[in-house]
Every structure is written in C-alpha cells, then in structure tokens.
C-alpha atoms as one frame of an Amber mdcrd trajectory, in Angstrom:
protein
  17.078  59.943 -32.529  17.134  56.229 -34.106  20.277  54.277 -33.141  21.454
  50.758 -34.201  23.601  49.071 -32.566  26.066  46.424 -33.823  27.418  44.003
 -31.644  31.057  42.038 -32.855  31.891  38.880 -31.107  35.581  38.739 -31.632
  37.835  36.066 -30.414  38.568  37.280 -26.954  36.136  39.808 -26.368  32.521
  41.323 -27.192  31.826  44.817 -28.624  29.047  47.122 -28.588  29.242  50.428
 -31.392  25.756  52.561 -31.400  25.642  54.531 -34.625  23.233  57.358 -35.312
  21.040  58.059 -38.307  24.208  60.883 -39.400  26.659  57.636 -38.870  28.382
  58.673 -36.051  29.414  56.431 -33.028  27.438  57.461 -29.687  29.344  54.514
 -27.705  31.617  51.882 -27.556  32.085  49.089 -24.814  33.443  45.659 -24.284
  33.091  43.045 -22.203  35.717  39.440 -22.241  35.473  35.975 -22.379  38.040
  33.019 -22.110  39.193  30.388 -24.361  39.630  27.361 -23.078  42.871  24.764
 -24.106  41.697  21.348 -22.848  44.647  19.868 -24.427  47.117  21.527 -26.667
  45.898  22.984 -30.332  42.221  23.085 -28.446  40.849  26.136 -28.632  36.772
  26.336 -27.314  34.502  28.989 -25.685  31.502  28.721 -23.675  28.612  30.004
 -25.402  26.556  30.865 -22.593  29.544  33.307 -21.714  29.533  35.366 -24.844
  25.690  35.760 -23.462  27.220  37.307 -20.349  29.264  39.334 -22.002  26.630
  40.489 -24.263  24.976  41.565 -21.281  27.531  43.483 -19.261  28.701  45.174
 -22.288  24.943  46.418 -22.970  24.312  47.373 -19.338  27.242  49.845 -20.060
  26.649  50.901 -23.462  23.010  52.171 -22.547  24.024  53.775 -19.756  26.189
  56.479 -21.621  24.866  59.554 -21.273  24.488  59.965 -25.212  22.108  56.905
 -25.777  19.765  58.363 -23.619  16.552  58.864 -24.689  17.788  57.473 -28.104
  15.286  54.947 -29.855  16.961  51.846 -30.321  15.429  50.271 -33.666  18.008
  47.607 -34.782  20.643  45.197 -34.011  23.241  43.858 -36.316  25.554  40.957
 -35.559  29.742  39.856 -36.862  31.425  37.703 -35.391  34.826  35.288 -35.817
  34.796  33.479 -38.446  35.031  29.561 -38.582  34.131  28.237 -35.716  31.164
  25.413 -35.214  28.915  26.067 -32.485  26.717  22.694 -31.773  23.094  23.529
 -30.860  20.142  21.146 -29.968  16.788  21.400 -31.285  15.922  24.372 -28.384
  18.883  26.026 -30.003  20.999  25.263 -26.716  24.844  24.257 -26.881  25.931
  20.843 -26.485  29.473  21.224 -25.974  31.837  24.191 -26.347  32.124  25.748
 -29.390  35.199  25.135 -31.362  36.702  28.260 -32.265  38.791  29.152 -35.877
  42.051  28.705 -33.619  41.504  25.279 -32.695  43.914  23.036 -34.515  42.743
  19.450 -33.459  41.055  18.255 -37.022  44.506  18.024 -39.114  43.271  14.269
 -39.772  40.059  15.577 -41.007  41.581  18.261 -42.865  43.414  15.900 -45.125
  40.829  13.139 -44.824  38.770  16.332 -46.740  40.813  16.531 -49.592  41.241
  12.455 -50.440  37.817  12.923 -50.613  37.604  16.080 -52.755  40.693  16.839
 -54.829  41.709  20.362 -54.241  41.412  22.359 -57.295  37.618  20.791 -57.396
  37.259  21.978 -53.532  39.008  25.497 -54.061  36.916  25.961 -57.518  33.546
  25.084 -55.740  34.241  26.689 -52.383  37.096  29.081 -52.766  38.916  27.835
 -50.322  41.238  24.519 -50.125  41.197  22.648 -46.494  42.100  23.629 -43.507
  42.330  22.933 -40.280  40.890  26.590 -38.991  37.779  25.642 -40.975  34.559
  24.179 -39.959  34.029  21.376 -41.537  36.501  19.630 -40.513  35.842  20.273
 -37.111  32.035  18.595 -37.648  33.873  16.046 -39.205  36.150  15.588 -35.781
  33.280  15.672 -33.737  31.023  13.013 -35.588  33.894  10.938 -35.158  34.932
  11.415 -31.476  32.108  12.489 -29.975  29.400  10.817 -31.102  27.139  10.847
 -28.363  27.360  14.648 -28.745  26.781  14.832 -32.276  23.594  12.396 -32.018
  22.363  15.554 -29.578  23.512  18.055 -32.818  20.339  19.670 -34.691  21.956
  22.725 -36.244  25.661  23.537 -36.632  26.280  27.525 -36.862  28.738  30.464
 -36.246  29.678  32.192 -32.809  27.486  35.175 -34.113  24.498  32.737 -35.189
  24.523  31.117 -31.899  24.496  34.932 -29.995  21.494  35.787 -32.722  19.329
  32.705 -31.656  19.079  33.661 -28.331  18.145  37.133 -29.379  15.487  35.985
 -31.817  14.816  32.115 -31.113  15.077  31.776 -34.680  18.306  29.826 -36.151
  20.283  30.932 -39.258  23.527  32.019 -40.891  24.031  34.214 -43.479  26.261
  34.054 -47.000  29.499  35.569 -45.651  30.010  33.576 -42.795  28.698  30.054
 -44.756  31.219  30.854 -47.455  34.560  30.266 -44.783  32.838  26.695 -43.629
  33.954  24.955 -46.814  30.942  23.263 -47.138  29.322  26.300 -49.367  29.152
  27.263 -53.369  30.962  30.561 -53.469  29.390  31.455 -56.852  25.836  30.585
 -56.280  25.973  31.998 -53.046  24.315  28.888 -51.086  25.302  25.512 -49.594
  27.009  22.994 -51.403  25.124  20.290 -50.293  27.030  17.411 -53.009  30.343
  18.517 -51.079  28.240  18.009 -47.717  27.407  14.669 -48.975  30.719  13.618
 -49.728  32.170  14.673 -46.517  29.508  12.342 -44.604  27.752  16.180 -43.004
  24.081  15.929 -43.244  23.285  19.074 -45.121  20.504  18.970 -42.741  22.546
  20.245 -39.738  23.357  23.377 -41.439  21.254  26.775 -41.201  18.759  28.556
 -43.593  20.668  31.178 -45.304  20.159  34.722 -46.040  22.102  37.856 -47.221
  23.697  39.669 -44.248  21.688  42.796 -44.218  18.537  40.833 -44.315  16.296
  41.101 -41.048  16.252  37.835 -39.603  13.626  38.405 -36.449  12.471  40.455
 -33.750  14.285  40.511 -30.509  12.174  38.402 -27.711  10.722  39.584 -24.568
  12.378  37.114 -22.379  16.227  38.980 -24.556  15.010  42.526 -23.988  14.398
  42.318 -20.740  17.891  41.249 -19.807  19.399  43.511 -22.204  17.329  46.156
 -21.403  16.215  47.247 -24.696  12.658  47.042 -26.346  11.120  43.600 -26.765
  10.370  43.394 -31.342  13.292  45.902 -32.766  14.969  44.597 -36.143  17.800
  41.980 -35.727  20.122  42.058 -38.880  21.261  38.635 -40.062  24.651  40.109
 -39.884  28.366  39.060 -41.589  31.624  37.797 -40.698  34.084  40.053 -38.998
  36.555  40.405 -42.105  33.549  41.344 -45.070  31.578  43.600 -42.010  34.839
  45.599 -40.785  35.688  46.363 -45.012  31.957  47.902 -44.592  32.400  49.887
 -41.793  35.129  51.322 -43.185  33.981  52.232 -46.116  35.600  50.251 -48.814
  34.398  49.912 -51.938  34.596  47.043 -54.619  37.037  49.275 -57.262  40.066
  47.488 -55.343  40.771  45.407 -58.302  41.116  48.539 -60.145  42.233  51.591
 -58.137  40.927  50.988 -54.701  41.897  50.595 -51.298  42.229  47.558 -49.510
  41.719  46.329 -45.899  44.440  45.601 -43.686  43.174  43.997 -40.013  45.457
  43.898 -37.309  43.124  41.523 -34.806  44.496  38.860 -33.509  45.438  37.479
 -36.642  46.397  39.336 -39.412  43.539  40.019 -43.134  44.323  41.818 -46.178
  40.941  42.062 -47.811  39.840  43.423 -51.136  35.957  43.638 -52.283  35.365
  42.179 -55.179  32.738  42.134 -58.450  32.766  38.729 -58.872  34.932  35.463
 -57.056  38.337  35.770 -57.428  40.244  32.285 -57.088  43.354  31.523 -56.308
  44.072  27.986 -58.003  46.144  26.300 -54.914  43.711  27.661 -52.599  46.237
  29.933 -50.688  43.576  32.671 -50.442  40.155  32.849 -49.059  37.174  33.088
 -51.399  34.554  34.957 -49.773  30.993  36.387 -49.866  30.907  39.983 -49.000
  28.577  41.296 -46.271  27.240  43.268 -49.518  24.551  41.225 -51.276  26.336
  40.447 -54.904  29.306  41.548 -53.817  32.731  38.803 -53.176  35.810  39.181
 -51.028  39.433  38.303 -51.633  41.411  37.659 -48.691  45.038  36.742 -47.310
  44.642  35.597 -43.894  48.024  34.784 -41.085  47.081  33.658 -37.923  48.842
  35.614 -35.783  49.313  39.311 -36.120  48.550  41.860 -32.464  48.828  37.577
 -31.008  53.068  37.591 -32.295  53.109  41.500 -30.572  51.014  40.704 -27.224
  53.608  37.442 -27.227  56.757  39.521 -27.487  55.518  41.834 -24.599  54.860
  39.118 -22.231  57.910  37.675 -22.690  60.005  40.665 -22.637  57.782  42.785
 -20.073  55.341  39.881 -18.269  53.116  42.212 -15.719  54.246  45.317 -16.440
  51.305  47.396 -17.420  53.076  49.974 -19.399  55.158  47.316 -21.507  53.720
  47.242 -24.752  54.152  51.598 -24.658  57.646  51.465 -23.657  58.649  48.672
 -26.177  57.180  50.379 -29.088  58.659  53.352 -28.181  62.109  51.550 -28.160
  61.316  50.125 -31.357  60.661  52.995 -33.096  64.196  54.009 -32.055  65.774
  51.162 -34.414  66.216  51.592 -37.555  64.432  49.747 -40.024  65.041  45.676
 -40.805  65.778  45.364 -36.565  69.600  45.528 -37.075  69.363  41.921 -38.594
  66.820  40.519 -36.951  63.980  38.484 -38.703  60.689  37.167 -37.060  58.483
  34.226 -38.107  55.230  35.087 -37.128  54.199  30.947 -37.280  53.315  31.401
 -34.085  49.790  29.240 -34.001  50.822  27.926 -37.502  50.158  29.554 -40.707
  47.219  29.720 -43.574  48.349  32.383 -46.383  50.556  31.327 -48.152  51.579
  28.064 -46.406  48.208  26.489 -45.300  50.686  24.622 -42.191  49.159  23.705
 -39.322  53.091  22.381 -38.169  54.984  25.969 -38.839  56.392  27.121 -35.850
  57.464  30.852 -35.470  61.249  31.981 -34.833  63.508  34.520 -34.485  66.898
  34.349 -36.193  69.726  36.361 -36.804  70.042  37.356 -32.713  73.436  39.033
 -31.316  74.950  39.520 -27.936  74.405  43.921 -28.749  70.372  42.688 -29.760
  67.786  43.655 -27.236  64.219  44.263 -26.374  64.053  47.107 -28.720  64.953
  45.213 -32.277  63.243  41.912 -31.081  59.997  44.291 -30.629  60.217  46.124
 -34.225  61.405  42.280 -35.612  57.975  40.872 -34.785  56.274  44.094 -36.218
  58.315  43.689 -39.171  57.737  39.738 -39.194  54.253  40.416 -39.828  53.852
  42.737 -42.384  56.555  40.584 -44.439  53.971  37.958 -44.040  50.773  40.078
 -44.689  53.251  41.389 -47.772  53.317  37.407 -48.930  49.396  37.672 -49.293
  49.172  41.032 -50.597  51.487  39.866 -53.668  49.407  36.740 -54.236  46.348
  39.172 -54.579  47.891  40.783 -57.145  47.965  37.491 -59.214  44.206  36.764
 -59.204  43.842  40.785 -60.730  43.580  42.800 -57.267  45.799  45.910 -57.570
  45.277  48.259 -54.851  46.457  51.911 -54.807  45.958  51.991 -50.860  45.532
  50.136 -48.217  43.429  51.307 -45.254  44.896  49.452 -41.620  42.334  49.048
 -38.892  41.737  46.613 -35.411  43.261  46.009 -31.988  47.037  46.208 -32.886
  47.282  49.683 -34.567  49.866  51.423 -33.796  51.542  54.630 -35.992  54.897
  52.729 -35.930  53.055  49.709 -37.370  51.098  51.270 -39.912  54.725  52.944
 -41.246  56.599  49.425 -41.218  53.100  47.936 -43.446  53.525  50.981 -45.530
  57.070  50.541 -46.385  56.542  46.817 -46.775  53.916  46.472 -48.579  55.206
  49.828 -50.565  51.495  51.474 -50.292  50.056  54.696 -49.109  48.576  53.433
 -45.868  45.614  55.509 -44.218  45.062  54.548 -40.254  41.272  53.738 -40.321
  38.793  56.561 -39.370  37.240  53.552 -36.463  39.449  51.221 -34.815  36.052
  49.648 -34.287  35.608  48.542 -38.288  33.424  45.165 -37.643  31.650  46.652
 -35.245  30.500  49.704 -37.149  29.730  46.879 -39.774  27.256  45.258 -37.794
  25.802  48.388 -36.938  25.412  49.325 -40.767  23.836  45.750 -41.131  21.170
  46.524 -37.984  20.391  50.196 -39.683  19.173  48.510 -42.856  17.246  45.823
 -40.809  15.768  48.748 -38.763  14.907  50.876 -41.642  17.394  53.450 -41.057
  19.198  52.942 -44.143  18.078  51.427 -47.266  20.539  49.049 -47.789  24.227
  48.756 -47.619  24.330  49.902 -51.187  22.053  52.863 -50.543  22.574  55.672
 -47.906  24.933  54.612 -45.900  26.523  57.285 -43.799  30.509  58.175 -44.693
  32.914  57.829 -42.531  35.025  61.196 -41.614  37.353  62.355 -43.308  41.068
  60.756 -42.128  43.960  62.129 -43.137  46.447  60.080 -41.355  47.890  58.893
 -44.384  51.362  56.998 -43.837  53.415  57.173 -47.361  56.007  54.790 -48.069
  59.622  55.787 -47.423  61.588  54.763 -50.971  64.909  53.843 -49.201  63.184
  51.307 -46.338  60.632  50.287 -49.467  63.974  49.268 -51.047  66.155  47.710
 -47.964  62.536  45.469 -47.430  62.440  44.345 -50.402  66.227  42.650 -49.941
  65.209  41.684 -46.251  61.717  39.889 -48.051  63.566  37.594 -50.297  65.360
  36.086 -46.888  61.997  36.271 -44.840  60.320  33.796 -47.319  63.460  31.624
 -47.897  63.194  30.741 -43.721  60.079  29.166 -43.825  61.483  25.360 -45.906
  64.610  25.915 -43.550  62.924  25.188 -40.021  61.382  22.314 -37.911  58.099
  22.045 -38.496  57.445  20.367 -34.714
C-alpha cells in the first residue's frame, strides 16, 4: 500500500494526515509549538521547534496500527502563510521567524505604499500593504536588525524552512510567494522591479516552482530521525488557504455555480478558485496563486475567527476543561442576533475589508438580563457578519457561489447554521476537518507518483451530506442586524 503523507504547519500546531492510493486518511496527529510576544504586536516562533514537533507528531503517526507495513513514497508540505523565516547560507535560522500575526512593521507597511502607489501594488501583486505581510517585515528587519540581516542568505515561508531541513535544498513555491507582496500574480513569478523599489535584494528570495512539483529527496541524516526511508518524493507544497480548497475538493466553477471555502482556523478565509486573477481595485482582497498550477485564488481574510471564540471561553470559563461544550450549548439556546448583542471580532486588528492594524474588537449593546450564553453566540455571530463583509466583496470582482463548504479547528454545527443564515448559503460541514492537511498530502501523492497531478486522478472525497440550509426568517433578521454590524466599525477607538 503507497501512502503520502502531508504535513501542515499551522500557527499553533503541526499536523500529520497519511492518505492512501483510494484517498482515504489512515492517520492523523499533532504535535504544538509556542509563539512568542517579546513585546506587544510581536508575534515569532522558533524554527527549530516546528522541527520537534515534526518529529513527535511522526513518531506517533507511524506508529498507528494502519501505517504499518504501508510504503511511504511522498511528502507534501502547507503551511501559514506570511511569515519570513531568515536562513543563513547552511539554511539555518538567524532569528525567530516572524509569523503573519506579528504586527510590528506598520511603519514599513506605509513606508511600502509612498513607495508604490496602491492601485500599481494591488494590480501587480494582488494585494495592497499590510502589515501581516512579508515584506514589510524584511523591510523591519533590514532596518533594525542589521547585524542579523547581514547574516540573511534566503528569506522563505514557515513550510520552506520545515522543507529545507527535509531536503537541504531551499525554495518556495507560487502560492505561498504570491501573499509576500513582493510577487507578479499574473506571471506567476517574483516581481523583482517591486523588490527593487522596496530596497529587498531579489537575491534573498527562493527559486520558485509550482506546488505539486517535487522539490528533492528526503536526506539520510531527516529519515533517520523521522523514521521514514532516506530518498522518498518531497512535494514543493502550497499555502494553507489554496492546499485546504484542494483537499476538499473544490473546484474553479465558483465564479459560476460553485462552492466556496469557508476556514474557521484561527483566523477566519472565504476562498474561491479561480480561472484567471481576480482583483479587487482597493486591495481589500487577497490575490492568490492556487496550489493548482494555472489555477488563481480569491480570498477574504479576518484575523480572528476560532481566536474571538477560544477568547470568549477563557474569559467566561478560564480552566474549565468542558467550557467551550457547555457555552455552545448555551448559545444554541438563544435565539438568533444574541438578544441585542453585537461582537467586533477586531480582536488582533482587521485585513478584509478594513486593512487596520489599530481596530480593536468590542462588544456593544450589553444588559444587566445578558449572560454567558448571548455573549458566546454574539462572537459566533460577530464573525460570520465579518466573513459576510468579504463574501459580498467577492461578489463584486464576479465570484458568485451557490455553496459554501466550512472546514478547520472552530467547526461547530451551531456555527456552520449562524454562517449559513448569514451569509444566506447552503453550507456543507467539510467531509475532513483536516482540509490543508489532506492538501499537502494530495501535493506529496503527485510528487510520489501516486497521482498524476492535482488535475488528474485525484481521489474524491466522501460523500457529506451535512448540508446546513439557510433559515429565511434569521436570513432576514441578519440582514437588519448587518447594516448595524458594519456601521460600528468608524464609531470606535482605534487604540
């Protein structure tokens, strides 16, 4: 039996997903890592810990009793998405990485777009400037660390860094270098004029290749600690958003009559695959290369979806392990729009449709009678209203979905039936909770010549028919309850 195995390095945690030849999952484990806040809107991990992680997770994963005997042929590799992970010429870190969350480079952010107007940047790159981005963060480190940067021979992702070690060979691939701003979303390389202009020495960044390319061999000295053998296939691998859409089957009809992605991680995605680049003129959506080669993405991205609900639980129910349960359960005794209560979800700031580092999450309309129960449902609400914002902007750039597929960490059924009524769309609960994962998996099957190609042969999911439909008379009070949502945001502090 030939097995690939795809390994997603999220922002908290590692995961391992072995897929068979038939496309079924023999295993699934995890192992976590911390994120370090040195001062406050830092965010940075320790790379040599997602190599720990890696390891424990493996350990377990191979030990299940269904990957025994199995022939391991390939590896494929997501990972979160816009970080900058500083390597030396031995492809060792210099410093912590700086993860997507860290919010330290708003001077560089805006330094970014003196320097490149924004309609230029968002037509080039699909994306306008933000702080959750990469370049700025190279930008931030040139400036204040120099010492470090002189140190700096290639620049990469979290999953890059993880593949380097597996392969000794450094490189990034399309979908990934297409949220760094510093790449050509139509010609599908790096814009190395934009580089120029920025001050980054093209130089720094990676070769690049299309995700389901095989980018090495594992090494002896990597297969010996993870206990597989030394030479199988390593995919190039995606970005988490582009790889979950493939795991879970989506197609690129979505601007037409398809489905589209909606990831409840630890922030929030609605994601559509695409023919061709879709733009969004002010740059409040993400331009992206799909994990697909010739294939785009659309997304709306907030930065804090399952983050806003593990928040409300450890404030309302710190150390209590059954917390999150119970409160959902007493949420999904309230009736919909939380008796009055609306939730911000600015919790870490906001990209889609704000792009404000300074927004700061709230929750208003709060009563004496007002308890755990309709703060908990508020927050769930908060977010789809938000992940609603994006969906509608979608819609102007030509993406019309029928459906909407909801997948990640956060699921719950209560969840999925708020989105549903929100968003007013059929909502299916995802067939795999574990949609990046399988991705990466996918990618290591065509890398391992398993599959053909991601195009080609590439086992369905099953069936699902957990399919939430919208309820007309909450479609219609949440559409009265959206209009005062999205009039909050100008009313508040920013800091």
């Amino acid at each position: 039996m030939r097995v690939s195995i795809g390994i997603d390095l999220g922002s908290s945690r590692v995961k391992l997903l072995a897929l068979d030849e038939e496309g079924n999952a023999l295993g699934v484990t995890m192992a976590s890592y911390a994120t370090e806040a040195r001062q406050p809107g830092y965010a940075e991990q320790n790379p040599d810990r997602w190599w720990d992680a890696l390891r424990l997770a493996m350990s377990e994963l191979l030990s299940r009793p269904a990957l025994r005997g199995a022939d391991v042929v390939g590896l494929g590799l997501t990972g979160q998405m816009h970080s900058a992970v500083f390597l030396d010429a031995a492809g060792a870190p210099v410093r912590p990485a700086l993860m997507w969350s860290d919010g330290r480079a708003e001077a560089e952010t805006a330094e970014i777009e003196k320097r490149i107007p924004r309609e230029e940047l968002v037509a080039r790159t699909g994306n306008r400037s933000n702080v959750s981005f990469t370049a700025p963060k190279i930008m931030w480190v040139a400036a204040h660390e120099p010492e470090v940067f002189a140190r700096t021979r290639w620049i990469v992702q979290p999953k890059d860094a993880l593949r380097a070690r597996l392969t000794g060979k450094v490189a990034s691939d399309v979908s990934d270098a297409s949220a760094t701003l510093l790449f050509d979303l139509k010609a599908r390389t790096w814009a190395r004029d934009i580089c120029e202009r920025l001050g980054i020495d093209a130089k720094l960044l990676p070769p690049l290749m299309e995700s389901e390319s095989k980018a090495g061999a594992l090494r002896e000295d990597a297969a010996r600690v993870l206990g597989l053998p030394a030479g199988i296939a390593v995919a190039m691998g995606g970005a988490d958003a582009p790889a979950a859409a493939l795991g879970l089957g989506l197609a690129r009809e979505a601007d037409t009559n398809g489905t589209v992605l909606i990831s409840l991680g630890t922030g929030g995605q609605v994601l559509a695959p695409v023919a061709e680049p879709r733009v969004d003129a002010e740059g409040r959506l993400h331009g992206l290369c799909h994990v697909v080669p010739g294939e785009w993405c659309v997304m709306a991205a907030i930065l804090s979806a399952a983050a806003a609900l593990d928040w409300v639980v450890r404030l309302l129910r710190p150390d209590d392990p059954n917390g999150r349960r119970e409160l959902l359960a007493a949420a999904a005794r309230v009736p919909a729009g939380s008796d009055g209560v609306l939730f911000l979800p600015y919790l870490r700031g906001e990209r889609t449709p704000h792009f404000d580092p300074s927004a700061r999450g709230a929750l208003v309309g709060l009563r004496v009678s007002h308890g755990p129960a309709e703060m908990t449902r508020a927050v769930l609400e908060g977010v789809a209203f938000a992940l609603a914002e994006g969906l509608d902007l979608m819609r102007g750039v030509g993406i019309n979905p029928t459906s909407g597929v909801v997948a990640g960490g956060g699921v719950n059924r209560l969840w999925q039936q708020i989105i549903a009524d929100v968003l007013d769309l059929p909502v299916a609960l995802g067939a795999t909770e574990h949609g990046s994962a399988r991705g990466a998996a996918l990618l290591g099957a065509v890398a391992g010549g398993v599959i053909p190609s991601t195009t080609r042969g590439v086992p369905p999911l099953p069936a699902d028919t957990r399919l939430m439909e919208p309820d007309q008379a909450n479609v219609q009070l949440y559409a009265g309850i959206s209009a005062t949502y999205r009039e909050l945001y100008g009313r508040l502090p920013r800091r």
